[in-house]
LOMINU-514218 format. One line per field, with one value per residue (C-alpha): residue number from 1; residue in one letter; x, y, z. Coordinates in nm, 4 decimals. Example, Ala and Ser with C-alpha at 12.3 -4.5 7.8 and 13.67 -1.06 7.14 Angstrom:
# residues 2
nuse = (1;2)
vexdo = (A;S)
u = (1.2300;1.3670)
v = (-0.4500;-0.1060)
w = (0.7800;0.7140)
//
This chain:
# residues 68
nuse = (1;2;3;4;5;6;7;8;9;10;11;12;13;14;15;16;17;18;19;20;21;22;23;24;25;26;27;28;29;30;31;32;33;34;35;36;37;38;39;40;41;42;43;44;45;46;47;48;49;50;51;52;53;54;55;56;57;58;59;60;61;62;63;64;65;66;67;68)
vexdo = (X;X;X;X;X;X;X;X;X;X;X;X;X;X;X;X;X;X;X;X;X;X;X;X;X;X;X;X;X;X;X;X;X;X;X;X;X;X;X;X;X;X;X;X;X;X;X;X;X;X;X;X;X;X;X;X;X;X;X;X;X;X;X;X;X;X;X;X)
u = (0.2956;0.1361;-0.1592;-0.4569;-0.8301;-1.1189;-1.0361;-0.7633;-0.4909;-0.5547;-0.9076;-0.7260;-0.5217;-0.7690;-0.7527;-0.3595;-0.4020;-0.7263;-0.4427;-0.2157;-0.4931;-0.5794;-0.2342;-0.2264;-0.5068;-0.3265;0.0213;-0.1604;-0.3450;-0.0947;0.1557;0.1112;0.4071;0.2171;-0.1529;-0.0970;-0.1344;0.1592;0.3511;0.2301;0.2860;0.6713;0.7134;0.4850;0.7479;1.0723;0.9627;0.8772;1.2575;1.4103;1.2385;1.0503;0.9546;0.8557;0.4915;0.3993;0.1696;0.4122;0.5148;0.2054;0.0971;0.2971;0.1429;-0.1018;-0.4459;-0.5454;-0.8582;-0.8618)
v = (0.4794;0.6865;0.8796;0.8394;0.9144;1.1857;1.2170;1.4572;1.2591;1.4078;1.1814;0.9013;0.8400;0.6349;0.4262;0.3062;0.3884;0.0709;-0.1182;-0.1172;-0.1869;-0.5291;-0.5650;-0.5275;-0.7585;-1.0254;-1.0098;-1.0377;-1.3377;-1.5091;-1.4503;-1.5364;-1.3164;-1.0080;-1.0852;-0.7601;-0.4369;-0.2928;-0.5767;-0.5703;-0.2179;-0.2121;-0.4624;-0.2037;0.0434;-0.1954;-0.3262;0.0371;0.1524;-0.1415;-0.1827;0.1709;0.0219;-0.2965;-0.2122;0.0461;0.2464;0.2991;0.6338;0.7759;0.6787;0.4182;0.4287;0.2157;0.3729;0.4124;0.2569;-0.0801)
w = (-1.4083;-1.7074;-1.6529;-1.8453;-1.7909;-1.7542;-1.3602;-1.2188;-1.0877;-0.7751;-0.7530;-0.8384;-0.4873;-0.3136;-0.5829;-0.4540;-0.0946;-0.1347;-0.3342;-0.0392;0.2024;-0.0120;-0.0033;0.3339;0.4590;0.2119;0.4113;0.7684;0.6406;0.4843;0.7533;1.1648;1.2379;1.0493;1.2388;1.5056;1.3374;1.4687;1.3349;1.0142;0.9806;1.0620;0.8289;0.5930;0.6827;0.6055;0.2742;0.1641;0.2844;0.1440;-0.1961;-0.2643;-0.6208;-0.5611;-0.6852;-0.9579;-0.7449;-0.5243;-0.6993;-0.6081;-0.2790;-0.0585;0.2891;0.4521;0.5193;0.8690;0.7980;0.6840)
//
């Protein structure tokens, strides 16, 4: 993922952190299996392990946000 912009890269992790979260909310919606949070988030974990560039974001910030 090239970097381009006024901001410091550093200001620009929420950004991908709220990417995952959407991405997130999408999976538990779409899926009954993924509707408990604990669920969802060991399958978070597993897809992350398995497939660590699955999206391009990923390089930067690939966990979940607590708060979501």
């Amino acid at each position: 993922m090239q970097y381009y912009g006024a901001f410091y890269r550093s200001a620009l992790y929420p950004f991908p952190a709220r990417i995952n979260a959407y991405l997130m909310r999408w999976s538990r919606n779409k899926y009954k299996r993924l509707r408990g949070r604990k669920k969802a988030q060991a399958q978070w974990g597993m897809v992350v392990k398995a497939r660590p560039r699955l999206f391009a974001h990923w390089i930067w910030v690939n966990v979940v946000p607590t708060a979501w």
